[in-house]
Backbone as numpy.savetxt, mean C-alpha at the origin, in Angstrom:
# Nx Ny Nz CAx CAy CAz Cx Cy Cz
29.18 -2.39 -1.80 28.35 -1.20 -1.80 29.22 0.05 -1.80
28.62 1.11 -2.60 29.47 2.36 -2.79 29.35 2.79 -0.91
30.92 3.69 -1.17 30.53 4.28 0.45 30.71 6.02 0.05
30.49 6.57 0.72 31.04 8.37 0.91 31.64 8.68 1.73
31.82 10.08 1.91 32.79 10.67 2.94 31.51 10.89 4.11
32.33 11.03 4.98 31.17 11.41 6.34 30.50 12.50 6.22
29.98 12.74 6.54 28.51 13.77 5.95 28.58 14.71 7.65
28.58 15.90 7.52 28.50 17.03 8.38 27.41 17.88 8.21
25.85 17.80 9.21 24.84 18.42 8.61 25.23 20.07 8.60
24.63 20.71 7.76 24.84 22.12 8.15 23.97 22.84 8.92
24.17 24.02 9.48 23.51 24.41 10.51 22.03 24.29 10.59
21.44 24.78 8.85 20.13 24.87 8.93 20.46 24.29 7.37
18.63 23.34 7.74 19.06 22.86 6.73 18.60 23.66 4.94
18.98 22.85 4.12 18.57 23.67 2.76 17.87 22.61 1.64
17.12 22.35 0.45 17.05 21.41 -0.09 17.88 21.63 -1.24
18.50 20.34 -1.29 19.57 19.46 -2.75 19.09 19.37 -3.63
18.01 19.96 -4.53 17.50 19.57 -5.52 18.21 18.20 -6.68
19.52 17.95 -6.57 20.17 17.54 -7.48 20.69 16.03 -6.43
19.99 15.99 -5.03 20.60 15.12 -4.40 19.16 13.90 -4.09
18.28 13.48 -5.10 16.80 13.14 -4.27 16.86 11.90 -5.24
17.62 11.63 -5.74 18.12 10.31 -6.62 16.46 10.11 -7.46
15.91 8.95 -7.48 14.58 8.73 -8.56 13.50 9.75 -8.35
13.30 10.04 -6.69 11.88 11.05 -6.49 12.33 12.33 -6.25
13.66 12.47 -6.79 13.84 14.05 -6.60 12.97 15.38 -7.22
12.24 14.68 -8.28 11.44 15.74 -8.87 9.54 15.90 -8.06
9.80 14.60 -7.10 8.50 14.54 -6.39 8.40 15.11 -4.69
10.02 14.52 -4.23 9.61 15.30 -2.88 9.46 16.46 -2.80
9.37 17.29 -2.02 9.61 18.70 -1.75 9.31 18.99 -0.15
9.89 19.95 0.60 9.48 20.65 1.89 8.79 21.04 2.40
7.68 21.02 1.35 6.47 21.90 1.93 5.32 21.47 1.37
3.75 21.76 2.38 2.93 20.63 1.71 2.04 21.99 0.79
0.99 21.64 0.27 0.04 22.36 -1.08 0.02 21.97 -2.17
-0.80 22.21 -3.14 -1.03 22.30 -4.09 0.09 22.78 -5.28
0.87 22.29 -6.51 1.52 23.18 -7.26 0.90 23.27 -8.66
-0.10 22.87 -8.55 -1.25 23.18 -9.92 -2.84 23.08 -9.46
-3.65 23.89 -10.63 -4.88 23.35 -10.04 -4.81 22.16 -11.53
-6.19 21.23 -10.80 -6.63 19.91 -11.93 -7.69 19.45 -11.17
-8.65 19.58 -11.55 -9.82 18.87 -10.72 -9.94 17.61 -11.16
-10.60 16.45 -9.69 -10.52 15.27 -10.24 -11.72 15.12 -10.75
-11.70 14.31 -11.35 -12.75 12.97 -12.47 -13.83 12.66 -10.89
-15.36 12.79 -11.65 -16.43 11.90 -10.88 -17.12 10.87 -11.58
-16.74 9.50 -11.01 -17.35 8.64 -11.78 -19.00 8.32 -11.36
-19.18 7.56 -11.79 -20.86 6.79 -11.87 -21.26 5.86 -10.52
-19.71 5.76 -9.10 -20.42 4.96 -8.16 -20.05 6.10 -6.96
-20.87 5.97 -5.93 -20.40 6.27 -5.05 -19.25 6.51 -4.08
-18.51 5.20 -4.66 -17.24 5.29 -4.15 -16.02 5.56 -5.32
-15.11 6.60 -5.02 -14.47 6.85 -5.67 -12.89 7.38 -5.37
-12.21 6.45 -5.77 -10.69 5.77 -5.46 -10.02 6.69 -6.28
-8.87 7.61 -5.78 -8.02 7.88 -6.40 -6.61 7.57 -5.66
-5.71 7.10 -6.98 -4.56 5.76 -6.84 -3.55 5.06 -7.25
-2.64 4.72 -7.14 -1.68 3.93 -8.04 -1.53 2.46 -7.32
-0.93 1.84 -7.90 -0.57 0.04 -7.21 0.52 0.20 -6.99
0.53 1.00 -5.55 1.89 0.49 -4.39 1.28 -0.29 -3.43
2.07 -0.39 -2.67 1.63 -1.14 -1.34 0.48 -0.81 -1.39
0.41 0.72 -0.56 -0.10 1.22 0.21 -1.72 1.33 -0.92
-1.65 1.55 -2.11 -2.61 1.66 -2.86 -3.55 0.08 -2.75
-2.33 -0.57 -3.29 -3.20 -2.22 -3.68 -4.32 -2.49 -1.87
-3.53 -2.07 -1.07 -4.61 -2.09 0.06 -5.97 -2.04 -0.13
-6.40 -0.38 -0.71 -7.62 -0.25 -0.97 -7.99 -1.29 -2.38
-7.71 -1.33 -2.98 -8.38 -1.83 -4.11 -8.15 -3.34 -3.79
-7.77 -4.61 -2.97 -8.31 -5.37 -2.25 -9.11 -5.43 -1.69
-9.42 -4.74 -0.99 -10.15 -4.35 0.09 -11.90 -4.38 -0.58
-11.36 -3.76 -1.64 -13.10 -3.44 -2.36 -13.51 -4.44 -3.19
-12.59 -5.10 -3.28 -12.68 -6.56 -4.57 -13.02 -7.65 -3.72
-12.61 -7.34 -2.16 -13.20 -8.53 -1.34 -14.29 -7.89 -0.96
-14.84 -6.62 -1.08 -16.24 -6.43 -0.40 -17.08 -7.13 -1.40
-16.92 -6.58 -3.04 -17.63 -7.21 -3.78 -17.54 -8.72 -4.18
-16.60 -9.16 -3.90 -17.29 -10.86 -3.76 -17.38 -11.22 -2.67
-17.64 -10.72 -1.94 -18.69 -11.00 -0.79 -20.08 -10.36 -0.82
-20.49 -9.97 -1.39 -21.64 -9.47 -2.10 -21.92 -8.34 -1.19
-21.30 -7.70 -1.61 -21.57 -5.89 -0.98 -21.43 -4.83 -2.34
-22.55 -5.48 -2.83 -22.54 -4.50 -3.97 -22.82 -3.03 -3.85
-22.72 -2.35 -2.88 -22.49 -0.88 -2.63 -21.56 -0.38 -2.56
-20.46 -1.60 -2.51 -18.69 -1.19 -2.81 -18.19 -1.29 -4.09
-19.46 -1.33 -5.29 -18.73 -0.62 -6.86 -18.29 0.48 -6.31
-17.20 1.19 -7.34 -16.17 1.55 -7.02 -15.32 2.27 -8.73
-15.15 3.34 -8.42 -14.44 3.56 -9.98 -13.26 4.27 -9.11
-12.17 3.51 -10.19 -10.42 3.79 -9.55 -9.63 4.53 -10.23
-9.57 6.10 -9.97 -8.38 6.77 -10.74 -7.16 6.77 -10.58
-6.29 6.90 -11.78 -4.86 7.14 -11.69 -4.27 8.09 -11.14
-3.35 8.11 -10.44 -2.88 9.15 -9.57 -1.22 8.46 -10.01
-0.72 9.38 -11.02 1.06 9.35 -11.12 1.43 10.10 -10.80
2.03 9.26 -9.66 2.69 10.25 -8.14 4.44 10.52 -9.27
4.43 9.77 -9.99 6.39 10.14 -10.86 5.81 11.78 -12.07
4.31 12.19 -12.01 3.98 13.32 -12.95 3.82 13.92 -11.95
3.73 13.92 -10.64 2.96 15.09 -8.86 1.27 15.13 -9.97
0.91 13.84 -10.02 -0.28 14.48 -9.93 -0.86 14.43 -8.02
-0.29 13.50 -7.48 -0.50 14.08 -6.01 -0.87 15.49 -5.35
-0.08 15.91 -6.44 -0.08 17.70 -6.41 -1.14 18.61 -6.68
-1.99 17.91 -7.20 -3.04 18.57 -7.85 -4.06 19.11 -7.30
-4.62 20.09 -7.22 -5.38 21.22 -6.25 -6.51 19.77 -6.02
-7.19 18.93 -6.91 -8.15 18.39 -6.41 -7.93 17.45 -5.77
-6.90 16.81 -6.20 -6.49 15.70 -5.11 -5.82 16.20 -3.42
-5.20 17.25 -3.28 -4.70 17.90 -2.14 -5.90 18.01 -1.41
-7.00 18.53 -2.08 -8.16 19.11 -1.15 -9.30 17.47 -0.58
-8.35 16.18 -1.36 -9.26 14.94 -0.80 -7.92 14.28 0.11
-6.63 14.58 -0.25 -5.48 14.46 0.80 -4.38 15.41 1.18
-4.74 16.29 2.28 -4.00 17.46 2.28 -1.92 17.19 2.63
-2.06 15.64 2.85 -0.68 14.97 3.03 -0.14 14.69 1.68
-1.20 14.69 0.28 -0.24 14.59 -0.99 0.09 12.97 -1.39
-0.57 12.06 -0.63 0.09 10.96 -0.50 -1.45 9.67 -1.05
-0.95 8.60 -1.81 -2.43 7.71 -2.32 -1.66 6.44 -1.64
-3.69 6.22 -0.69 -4.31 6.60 -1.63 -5.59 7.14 -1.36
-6.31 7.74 -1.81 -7.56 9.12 -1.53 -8.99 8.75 -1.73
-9.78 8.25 -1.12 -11.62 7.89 -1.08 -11.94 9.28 -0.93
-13.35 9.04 -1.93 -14.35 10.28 -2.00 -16.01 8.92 -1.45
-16.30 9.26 -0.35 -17.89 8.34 -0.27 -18.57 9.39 -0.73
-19.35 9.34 -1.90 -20.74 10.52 -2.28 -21.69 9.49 -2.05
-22.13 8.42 -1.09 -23.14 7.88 -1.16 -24.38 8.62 -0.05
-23.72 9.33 0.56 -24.61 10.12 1.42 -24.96 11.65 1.14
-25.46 12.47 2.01 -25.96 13.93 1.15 -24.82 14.66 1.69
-23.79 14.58 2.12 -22.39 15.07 2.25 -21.27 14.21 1.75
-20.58 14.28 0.90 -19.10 13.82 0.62 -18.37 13.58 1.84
-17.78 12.36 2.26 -16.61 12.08 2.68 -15.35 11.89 1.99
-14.65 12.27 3.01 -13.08 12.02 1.89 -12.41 11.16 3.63
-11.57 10.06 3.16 -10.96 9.60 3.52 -9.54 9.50 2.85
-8.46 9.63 3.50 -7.27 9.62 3.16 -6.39 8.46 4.51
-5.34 8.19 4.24 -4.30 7.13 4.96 -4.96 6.04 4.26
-3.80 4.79 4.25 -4.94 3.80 4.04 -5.79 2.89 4.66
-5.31 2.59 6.09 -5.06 1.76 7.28 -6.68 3.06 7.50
-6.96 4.22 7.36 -8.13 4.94 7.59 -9.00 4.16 6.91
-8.99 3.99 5.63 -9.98 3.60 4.50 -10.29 2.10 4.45
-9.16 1.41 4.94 -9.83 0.07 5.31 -11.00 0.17 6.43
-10.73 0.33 7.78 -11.48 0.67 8.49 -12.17 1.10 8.57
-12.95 2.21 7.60 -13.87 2.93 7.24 -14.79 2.22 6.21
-14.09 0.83 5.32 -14.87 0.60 4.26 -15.51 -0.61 5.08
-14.18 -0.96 6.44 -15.37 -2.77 7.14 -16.43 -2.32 8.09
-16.01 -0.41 8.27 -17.24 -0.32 9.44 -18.31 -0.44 8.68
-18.06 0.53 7.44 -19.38 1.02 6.58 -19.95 -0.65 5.93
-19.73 -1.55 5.78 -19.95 -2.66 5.09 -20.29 -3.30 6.74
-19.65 -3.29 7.37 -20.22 -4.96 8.73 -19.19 -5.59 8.19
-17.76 -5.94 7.56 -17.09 -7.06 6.80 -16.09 -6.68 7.02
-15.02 -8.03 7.55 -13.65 -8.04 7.56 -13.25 -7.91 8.82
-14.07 -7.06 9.45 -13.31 -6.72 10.96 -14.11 -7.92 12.10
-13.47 -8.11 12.89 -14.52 -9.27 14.08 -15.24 -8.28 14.83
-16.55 -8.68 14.93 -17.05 -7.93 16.25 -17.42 -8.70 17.35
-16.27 -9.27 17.84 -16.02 -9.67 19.17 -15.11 -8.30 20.00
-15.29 -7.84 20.74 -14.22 -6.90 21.27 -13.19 -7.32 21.19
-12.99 -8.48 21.95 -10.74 -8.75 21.76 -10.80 -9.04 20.25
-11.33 -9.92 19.55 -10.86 -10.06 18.11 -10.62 -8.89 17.83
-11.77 -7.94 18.10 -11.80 -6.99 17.15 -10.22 -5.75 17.07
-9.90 -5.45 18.92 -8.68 -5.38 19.57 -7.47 -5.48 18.85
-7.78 -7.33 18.46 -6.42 -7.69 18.04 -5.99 -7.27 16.84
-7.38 -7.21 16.13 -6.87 -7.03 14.78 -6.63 -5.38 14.57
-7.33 -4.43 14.94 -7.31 -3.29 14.91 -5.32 -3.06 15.58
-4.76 -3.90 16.58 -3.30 -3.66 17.05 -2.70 -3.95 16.08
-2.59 -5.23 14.28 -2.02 -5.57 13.66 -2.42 -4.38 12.59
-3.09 -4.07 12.51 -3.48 -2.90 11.16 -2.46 -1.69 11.75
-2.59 -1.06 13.10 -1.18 -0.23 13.46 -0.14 -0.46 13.30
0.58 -1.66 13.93 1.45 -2.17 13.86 2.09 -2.10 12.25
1.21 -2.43 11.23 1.67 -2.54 9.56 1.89 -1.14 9.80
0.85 0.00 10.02 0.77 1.31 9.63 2.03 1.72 10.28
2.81 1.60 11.28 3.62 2.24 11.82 5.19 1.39 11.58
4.71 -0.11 11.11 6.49 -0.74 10.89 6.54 -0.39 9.43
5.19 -0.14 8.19 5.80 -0.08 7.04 6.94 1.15 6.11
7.11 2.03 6.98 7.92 3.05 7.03 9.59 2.67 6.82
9.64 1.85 7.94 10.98 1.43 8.25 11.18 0.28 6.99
10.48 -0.17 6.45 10.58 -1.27 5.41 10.36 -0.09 3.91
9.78 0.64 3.98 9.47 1.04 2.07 10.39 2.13 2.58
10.38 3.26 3.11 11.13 4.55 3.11 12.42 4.40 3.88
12.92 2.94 4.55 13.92 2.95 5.25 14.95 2.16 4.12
14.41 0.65 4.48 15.18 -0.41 3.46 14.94 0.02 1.95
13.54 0.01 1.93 13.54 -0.09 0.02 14.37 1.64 -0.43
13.90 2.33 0.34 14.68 3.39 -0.02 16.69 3.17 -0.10
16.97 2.95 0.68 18.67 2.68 0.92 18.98 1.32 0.55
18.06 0.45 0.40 18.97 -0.92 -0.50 18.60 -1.16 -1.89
17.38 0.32 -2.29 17.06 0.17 -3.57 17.17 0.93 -4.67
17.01 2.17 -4.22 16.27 3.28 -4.58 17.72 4.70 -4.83
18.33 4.52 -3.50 19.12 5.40 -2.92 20.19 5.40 -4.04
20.82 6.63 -4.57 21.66 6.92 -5.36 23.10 6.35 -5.00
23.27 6.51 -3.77 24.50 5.50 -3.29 24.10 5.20 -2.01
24.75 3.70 -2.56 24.71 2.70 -1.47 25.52 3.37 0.05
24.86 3.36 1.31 25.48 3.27 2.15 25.33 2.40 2.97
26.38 1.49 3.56 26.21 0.40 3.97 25.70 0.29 5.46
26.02 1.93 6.43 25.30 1.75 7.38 23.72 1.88 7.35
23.27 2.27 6.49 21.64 2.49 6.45 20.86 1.02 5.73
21.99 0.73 4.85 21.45 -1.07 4.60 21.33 -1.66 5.33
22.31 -1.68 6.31 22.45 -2.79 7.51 21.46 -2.26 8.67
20.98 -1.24 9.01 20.48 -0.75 9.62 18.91 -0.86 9.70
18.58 -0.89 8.56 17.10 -1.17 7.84 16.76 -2.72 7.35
17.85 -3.04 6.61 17.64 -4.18 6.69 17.44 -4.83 7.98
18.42 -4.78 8.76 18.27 -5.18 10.29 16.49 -5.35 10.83
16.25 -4.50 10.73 14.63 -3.77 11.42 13.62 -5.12 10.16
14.08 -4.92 8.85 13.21 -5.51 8.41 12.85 -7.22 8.54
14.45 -7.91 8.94 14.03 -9.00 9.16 13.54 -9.11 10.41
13.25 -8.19 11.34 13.24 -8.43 12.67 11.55 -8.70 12.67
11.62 -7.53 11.70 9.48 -7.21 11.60 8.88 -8.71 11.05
9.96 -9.34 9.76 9.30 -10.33 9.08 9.68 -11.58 10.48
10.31 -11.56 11.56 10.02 -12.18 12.29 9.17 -12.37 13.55
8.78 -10.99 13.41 7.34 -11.01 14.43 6.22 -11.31 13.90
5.72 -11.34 12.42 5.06 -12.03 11.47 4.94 -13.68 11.34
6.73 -13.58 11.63 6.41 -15.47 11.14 6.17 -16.11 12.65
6.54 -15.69 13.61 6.03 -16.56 15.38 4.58 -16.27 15.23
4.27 -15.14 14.98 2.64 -14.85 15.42 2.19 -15.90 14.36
2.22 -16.47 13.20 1.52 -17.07 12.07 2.09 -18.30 12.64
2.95 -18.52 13.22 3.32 -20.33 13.71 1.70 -20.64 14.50
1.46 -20.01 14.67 0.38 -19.90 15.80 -1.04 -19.50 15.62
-1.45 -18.50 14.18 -2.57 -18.00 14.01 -2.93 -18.23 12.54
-3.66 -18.64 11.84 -3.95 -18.83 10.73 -3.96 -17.42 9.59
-4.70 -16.43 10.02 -4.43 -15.41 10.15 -3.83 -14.06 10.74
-4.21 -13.03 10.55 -3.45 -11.99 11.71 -3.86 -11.81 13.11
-5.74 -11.56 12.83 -6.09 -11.96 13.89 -6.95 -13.03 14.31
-6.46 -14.38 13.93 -7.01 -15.76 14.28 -7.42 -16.59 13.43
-8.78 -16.88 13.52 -8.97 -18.05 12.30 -9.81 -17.13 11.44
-10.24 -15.96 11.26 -10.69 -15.08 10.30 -9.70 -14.00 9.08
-10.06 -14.09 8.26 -10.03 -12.85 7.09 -9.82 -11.44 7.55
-9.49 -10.72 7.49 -9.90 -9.61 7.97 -9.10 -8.23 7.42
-8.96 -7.06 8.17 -8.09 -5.74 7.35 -7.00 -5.70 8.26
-6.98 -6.93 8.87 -5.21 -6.82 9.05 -4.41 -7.47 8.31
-5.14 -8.46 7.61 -4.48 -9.35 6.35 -3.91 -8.45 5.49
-5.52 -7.82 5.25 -5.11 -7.18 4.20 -4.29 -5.72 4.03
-4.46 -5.14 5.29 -3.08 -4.01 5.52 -1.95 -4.22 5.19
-1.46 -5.76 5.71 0.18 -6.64 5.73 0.23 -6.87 4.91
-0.28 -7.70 3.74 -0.18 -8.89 2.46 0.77 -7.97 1.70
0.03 -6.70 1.09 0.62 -5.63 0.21 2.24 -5.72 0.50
2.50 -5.33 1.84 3.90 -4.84 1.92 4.87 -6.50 1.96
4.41 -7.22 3.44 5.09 -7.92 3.85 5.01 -9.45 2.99
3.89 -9.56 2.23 3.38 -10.61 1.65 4.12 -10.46 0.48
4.42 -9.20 -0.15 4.86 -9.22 -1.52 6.66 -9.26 -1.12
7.07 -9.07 0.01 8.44 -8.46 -0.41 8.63 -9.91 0.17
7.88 -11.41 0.93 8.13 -12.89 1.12 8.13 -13.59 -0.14
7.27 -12.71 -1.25 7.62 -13.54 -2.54 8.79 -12.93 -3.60
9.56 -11.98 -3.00 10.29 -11.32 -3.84 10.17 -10.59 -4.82
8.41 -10.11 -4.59 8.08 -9.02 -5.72 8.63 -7.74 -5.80
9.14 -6.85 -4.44 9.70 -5.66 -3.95 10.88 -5.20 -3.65
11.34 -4.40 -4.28 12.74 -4.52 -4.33 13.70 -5.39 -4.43
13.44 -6.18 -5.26 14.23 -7.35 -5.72 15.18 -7.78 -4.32
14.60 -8.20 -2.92 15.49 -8.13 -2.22 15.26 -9.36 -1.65
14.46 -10.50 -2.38 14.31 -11.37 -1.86 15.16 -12.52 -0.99
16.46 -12.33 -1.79 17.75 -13.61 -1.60 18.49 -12.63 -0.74
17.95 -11.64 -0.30 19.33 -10.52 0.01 18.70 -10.99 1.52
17.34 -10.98 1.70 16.90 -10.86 3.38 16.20 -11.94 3.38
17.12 -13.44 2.46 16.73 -14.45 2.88 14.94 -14.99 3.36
14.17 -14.72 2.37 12.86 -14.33 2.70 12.33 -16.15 2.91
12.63 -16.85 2.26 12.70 -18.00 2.40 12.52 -19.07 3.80
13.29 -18.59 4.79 13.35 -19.04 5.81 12.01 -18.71 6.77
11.45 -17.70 6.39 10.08 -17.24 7.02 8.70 -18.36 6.93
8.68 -19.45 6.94 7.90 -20.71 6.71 6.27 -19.96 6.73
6.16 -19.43 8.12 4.84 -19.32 8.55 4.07 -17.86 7.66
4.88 -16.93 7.18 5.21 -15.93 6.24 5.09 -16.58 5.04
5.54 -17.21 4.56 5.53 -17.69 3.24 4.03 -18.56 3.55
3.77 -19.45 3.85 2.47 -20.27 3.84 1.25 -19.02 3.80
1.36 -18.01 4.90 0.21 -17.11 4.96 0.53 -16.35 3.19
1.45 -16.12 3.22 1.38 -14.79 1.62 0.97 -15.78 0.63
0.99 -17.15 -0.03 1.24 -17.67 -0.70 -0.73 -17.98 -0.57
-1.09 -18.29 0.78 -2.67 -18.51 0.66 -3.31 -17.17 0.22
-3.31 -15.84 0.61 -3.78 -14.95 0.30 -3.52 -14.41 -1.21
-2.34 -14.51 -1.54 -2.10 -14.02 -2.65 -3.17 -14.49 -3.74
-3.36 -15.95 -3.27 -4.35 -16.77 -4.52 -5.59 -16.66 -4.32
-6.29 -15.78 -3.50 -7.41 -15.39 -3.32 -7.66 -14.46 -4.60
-9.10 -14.99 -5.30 -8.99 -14.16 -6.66 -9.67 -12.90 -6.21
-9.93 -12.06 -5.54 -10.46 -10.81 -5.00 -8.82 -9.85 -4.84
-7.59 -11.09 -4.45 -6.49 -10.41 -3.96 -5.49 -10.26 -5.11
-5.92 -11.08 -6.50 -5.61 -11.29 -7.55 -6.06 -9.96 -8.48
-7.30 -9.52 -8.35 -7.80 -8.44 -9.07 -7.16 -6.91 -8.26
-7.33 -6.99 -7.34 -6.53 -5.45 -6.62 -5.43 -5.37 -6.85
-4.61 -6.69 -7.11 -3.52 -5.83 -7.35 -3.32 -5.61 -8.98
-4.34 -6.27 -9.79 -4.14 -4.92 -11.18 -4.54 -3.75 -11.39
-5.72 -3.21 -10.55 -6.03 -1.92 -10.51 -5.33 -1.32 -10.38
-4.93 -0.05 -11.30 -4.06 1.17 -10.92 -2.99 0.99 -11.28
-2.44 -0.13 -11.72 -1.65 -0.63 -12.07 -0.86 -0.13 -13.59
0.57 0.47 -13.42 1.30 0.66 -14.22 2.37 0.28 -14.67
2.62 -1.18 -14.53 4.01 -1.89 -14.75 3.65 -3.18 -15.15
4.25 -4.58 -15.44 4.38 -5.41 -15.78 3.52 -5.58 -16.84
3.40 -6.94 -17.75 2.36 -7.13 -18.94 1.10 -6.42 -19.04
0.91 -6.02 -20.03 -0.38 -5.37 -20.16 -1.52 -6.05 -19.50
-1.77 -7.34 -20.14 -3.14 -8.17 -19.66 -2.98 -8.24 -17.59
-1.99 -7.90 -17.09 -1.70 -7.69 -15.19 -2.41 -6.14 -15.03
-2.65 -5.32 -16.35 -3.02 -3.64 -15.69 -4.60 -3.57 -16.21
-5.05 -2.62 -15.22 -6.31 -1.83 -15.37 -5.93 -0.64 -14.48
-5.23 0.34 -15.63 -4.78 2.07 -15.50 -5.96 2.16 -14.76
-7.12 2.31 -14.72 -8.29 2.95 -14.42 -9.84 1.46 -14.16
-10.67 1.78 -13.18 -11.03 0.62 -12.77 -12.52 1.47 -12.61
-13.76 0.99 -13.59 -15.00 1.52 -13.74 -16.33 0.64 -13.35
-15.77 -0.47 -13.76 -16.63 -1.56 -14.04 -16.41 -3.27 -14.26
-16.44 -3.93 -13.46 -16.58 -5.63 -13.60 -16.21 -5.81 -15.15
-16.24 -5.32 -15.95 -16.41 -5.83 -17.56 -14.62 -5.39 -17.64
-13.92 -4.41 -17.18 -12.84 -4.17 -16.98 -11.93 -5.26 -16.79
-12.38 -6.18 -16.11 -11.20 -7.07 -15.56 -11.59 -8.37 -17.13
-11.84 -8.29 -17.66 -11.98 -9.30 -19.20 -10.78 -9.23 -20.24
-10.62 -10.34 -19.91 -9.59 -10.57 -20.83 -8.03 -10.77 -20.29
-7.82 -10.08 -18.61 -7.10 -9.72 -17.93 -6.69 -11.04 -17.02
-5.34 -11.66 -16.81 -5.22 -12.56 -16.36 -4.61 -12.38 -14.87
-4.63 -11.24 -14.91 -4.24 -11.35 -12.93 -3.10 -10.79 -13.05
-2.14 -10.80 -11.31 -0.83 -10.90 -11.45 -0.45 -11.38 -10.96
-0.23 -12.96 -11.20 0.65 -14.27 -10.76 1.57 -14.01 -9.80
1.54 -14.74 -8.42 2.17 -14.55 -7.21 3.55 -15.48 -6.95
């Protein structure tokens, strides 16, 4: 791995424009709007604006298991949001996430608009509004609501810590690899004891702690994410691998992750997600 010279912060800091390696043209210091663009209203009530990251494929699972479970009030039309163009940036999307970040719910099913933003928000908001996914036993419900934090607060240290510095990062530094990496096998091992033991996250049910985790921790056990599979030994995670490998083949978990979707074979994408007739012809994206 490349190394550098030791780094001396300066007093206050300044931004590097020329130092932000792939998202240098996306971060910035300060939050707002840097264009107006109003978004698109589709034909359902619920309305997703989005790309297929982690954090995206969340929601659009989430709604593919409401609807085959027959909650047909969770049609759903899914816009593109290319966070590599700042459409994040865009006066209409800012004003449905003032953090800039997908992925962004509009509910117009009532006589006021909701906007939900985070995603770990929008799950929770789509199993209250549905009755589905969450237990309503109090401790189930407890447990699972502690594993949906838990994702929300370790996936940081895994996408903006590791994937950032063992992937992303313009040069390698080997203390922030080792450092992150460190954290990440530690997380994929509080995953694999709890699953020696629980069928799911929280017990013998389905639920939005599955589906909070699968995205991040499920994809980077099959080596879909940052190609870092052989690097953090993902293999050895038995109880990790058995859980990602059952969920993944869930065909509800098969369709979310082509929504929004801008990478691999064409017949794996649906840029934009309107209607059931959408997914024709479309063969998934093989786990």
């Amino acid at each position: 791995m490349d190394e550098v010279a030791p780094y001396a912060p300066a007093r206050v800091w300044t931004l590097d424009e020329e130092n932000g390696g792939k998202f240098a043209k996306t971060n910035r210091p300060i939050a707002g709007p840097t264009h107006d663009k109003e978004l698109p209203v589709g034909k359902h009530p619920l309305q997703l604006h989005s790309l297929a990251t982690p954090n995206g494929v969340k929601v659009t699972i989430m709604l593919e298991e409401l609807l085959a479970a027959g909650h047909s009030g969770a049609e759903y039309d899914a816009y593109l949001i290319d966070i590599g163009e700042g459409d994040q940036f865009g006066s209409g999307f800012v004003d449905i996430n003032p953090n800039s970040k997908i992925p962004a719910l509009m509910d117009r099913s009532g006589d006021t608009p909701v906007r939900v933003f985070e995603s770990g928000a929008i799950l929770l908001y789509l199993a209250e509004k549905f009755g589905a996914f969450i237990p309503t036993d109090p401790i189930a419900r407890t447990e699972c609501m502690s594993w949906v934090f838990w994702q929300m607060g370790s996936a940081p240290y895994l996408g903006g810590g590791f994937g950032h510095f063992y992937h992303y990062a313009p040069v390698k530094i080997k203390y922030a690899v080792d450092r992150f990496a460190m954290e990440t096998k530690r997380q994929l091992d509080v995953l694999d004891r709890h699953l020696a033991d629980h069928h799911y996250m929280s017990g013998d049910d389905y639920s939005i702690a599955d589906i909070a985790i699968w995205p991040w921790y499920g994809l980077l056990a099959l080596g879909k994410i940052y190609e870092a599979g052989e690097f953090l030994d993902v293999e050895t995670y038995k109880n990790v691998q058995r859980w990602t490998r059952e969920i993944g083949n869930r065909e509800a978990v098969k369709r979310g992750r082509m929504v929004n979707r801008t990478s691999g074979e064409p017949e794996e994408q649906i840029r934009e997600r309107h209607d059931e007739s959408d997914f024709d012809g479309k063969t998934g994206v093989l786990i």
